[in-house]
PyMOL CGO cylinders between C-alpha atoms (Angstrom):
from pymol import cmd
from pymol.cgo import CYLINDER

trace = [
    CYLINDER, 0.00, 0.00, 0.00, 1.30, 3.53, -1.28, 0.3, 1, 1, 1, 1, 1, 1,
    CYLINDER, 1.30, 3.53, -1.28, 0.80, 6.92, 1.30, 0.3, 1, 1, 1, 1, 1, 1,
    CYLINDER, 0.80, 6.92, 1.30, -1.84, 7.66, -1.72, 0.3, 1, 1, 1, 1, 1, 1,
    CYLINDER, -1.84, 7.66, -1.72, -3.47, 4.59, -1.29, 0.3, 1, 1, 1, 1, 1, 1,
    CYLINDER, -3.47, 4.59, -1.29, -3.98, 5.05, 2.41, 0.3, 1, 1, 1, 1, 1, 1,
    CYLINDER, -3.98, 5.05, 2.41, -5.35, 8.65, 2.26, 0.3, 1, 1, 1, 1, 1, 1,
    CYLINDER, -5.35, 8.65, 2.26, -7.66, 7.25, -0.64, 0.3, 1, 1, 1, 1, 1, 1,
    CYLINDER, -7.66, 7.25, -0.64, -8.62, 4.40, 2.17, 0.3, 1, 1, 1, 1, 1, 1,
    CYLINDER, -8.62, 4.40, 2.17, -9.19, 6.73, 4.94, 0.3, 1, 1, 1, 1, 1, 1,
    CYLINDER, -9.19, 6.73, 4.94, -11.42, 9.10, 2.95, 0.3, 1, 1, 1, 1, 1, 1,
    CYLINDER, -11.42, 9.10, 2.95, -13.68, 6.36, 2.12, 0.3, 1, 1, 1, 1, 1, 1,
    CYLINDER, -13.68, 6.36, 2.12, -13.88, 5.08, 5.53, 0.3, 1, 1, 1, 1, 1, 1,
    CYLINDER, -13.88, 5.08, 5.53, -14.68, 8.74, 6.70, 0.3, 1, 1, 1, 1, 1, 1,
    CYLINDER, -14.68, 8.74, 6.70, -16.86, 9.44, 4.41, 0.3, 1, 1, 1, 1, 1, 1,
    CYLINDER, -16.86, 9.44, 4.41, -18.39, 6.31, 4.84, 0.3, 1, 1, 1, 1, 1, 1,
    CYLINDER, -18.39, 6.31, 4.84, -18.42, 5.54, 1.48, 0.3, 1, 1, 1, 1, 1, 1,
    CYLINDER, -18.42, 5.54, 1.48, -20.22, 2.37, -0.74, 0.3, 1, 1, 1, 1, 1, 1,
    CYLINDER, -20.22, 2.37, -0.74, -17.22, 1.36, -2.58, 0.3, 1, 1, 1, 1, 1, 1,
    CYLINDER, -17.22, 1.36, -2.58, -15.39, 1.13, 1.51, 0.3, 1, 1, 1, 1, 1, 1,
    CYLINDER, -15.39, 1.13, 1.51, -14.70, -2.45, 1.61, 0.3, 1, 1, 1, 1, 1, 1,
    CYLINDER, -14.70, -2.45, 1.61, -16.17, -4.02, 5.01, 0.3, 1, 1, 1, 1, 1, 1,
    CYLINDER, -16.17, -4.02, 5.01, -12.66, -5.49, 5.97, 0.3, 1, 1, 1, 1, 1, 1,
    CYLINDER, -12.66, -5.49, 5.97, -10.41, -3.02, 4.82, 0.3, 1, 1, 1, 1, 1, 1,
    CYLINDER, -10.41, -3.02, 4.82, -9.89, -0.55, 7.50, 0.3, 1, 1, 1, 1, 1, 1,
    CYLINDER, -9.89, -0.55, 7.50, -9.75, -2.87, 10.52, 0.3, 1, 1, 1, 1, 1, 1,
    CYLINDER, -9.75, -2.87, 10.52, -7.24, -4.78, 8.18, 0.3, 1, 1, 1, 1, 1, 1,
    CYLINDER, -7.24, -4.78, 8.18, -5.36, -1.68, 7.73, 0.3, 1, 1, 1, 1, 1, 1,
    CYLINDER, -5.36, -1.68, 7.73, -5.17, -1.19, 11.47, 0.3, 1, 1, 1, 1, 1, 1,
    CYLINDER, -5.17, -1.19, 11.47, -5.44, -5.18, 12.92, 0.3, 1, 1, 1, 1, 1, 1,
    CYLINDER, -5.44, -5.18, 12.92, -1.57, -5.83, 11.49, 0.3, 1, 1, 1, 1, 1, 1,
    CYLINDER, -1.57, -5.83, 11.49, 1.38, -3.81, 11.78, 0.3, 1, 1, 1, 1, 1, 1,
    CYLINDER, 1.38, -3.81, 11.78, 2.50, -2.01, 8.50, 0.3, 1, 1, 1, 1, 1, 1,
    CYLINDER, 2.50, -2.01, 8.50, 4.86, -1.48, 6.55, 0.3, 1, 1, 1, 1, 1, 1,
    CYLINDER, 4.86, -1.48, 6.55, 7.45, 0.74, 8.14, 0.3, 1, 1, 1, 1, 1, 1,
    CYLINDER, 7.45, 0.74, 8.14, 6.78, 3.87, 5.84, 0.3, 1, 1, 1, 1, 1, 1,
    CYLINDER, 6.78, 3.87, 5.84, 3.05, 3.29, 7.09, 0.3, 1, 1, 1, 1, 1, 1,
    CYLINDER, 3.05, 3.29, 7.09, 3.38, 2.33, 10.82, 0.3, 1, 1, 1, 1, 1, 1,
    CYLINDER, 3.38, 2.33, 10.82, 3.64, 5.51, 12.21, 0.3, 1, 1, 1, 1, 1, 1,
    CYLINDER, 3.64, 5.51, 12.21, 0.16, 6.75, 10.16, 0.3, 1, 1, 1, 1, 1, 1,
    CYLINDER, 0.16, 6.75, 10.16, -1.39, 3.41, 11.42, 0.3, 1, 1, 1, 1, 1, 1,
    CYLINDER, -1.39, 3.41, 11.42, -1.00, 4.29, 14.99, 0.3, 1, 1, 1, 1, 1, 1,
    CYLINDER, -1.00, 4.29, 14.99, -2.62, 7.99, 14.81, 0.3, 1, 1, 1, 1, 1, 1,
    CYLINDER, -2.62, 7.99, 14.81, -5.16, 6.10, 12.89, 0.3, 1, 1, 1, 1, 1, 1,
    CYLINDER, -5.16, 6.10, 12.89, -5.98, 3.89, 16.00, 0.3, 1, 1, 1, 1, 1, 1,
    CYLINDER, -5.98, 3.89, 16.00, -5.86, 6.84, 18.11, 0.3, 1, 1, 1, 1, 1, 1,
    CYLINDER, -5.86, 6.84, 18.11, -7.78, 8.85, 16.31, 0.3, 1, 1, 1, 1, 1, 1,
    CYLINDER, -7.78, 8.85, 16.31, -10.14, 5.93, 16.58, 0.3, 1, 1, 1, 1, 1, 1,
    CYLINDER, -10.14, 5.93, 16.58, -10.55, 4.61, 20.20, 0.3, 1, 1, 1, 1, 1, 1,
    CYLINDER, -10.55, 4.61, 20.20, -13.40, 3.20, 21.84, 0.3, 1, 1, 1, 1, 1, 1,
    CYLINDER, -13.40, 3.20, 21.84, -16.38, 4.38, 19.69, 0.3, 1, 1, 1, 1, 1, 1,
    CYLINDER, -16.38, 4.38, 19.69, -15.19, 7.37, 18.71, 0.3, 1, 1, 1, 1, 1, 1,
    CYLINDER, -15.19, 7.37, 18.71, -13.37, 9.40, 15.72, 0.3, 1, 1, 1, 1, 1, 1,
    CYLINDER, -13.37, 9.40, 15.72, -11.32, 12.07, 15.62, 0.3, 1, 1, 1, 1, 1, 1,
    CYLINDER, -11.32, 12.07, 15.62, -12.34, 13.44, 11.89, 0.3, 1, 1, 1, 1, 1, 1,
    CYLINDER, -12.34, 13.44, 11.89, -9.88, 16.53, 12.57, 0.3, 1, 1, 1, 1, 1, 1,
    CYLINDER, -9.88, 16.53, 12.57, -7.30, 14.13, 12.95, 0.3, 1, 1, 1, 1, 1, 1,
    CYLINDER, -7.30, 14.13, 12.95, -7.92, 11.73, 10.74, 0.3, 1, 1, 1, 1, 1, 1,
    CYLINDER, -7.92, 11.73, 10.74, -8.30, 14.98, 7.89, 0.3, 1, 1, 1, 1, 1, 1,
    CYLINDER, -8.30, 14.98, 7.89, -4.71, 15.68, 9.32, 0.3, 1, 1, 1, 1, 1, 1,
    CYLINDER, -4.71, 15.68, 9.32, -3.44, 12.57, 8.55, 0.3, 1, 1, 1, 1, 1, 1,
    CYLINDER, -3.44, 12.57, 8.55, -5.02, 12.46, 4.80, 0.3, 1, 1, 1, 1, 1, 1,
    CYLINDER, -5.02, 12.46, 4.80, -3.50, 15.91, 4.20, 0.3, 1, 1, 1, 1, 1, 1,
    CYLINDER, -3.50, 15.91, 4.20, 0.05, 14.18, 5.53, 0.3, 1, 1, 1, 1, 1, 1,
    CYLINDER, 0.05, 14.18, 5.53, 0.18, 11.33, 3.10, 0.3, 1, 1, 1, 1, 1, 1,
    CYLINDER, 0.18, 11.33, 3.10, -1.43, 13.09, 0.18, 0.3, 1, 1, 1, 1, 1, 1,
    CYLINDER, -1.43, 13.09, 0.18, 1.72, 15.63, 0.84, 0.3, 1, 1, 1, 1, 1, 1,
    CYLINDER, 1.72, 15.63, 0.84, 4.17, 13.22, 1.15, 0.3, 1, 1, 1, 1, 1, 1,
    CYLINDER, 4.17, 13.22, 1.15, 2.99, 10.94, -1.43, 0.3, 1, 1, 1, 1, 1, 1,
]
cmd.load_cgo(trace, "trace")
């Protein structure tokens, strides 16, 4: 998975989107990633804990790896 790939993830989890495959995010965050992608993975489960989101956060962290892609 590219930084590109994971913003384009994250946006369709946020947005709650069709095409969001059920799997796909708690795959994303269930196994460690990739070095270049661990860090991102670990705001991700941050930003959300226990029932909750942090959209701001998570719009951060888009904005991140659509920059750095």
């Amino acid at each position: 998975m590219t930084k590109l790939e994971l913003a384009e993830m994250l946006e369709r989890f946020v947005g709650d989107a069709p095409d969001c495959g059920e799997w796909e995010f708690d795959d994303f965050t269930s196994v460690k990633a990739e070095p270049a992608l661990e860090p991102y993975r670990q705001r991700i489960m941050q930003a959300c804990g226990d029932g909750w989101t942090d959209a701001d956060e998570i719009g951060n962290i888009i904005r991140e790896l659509r920059t750095d892609a």
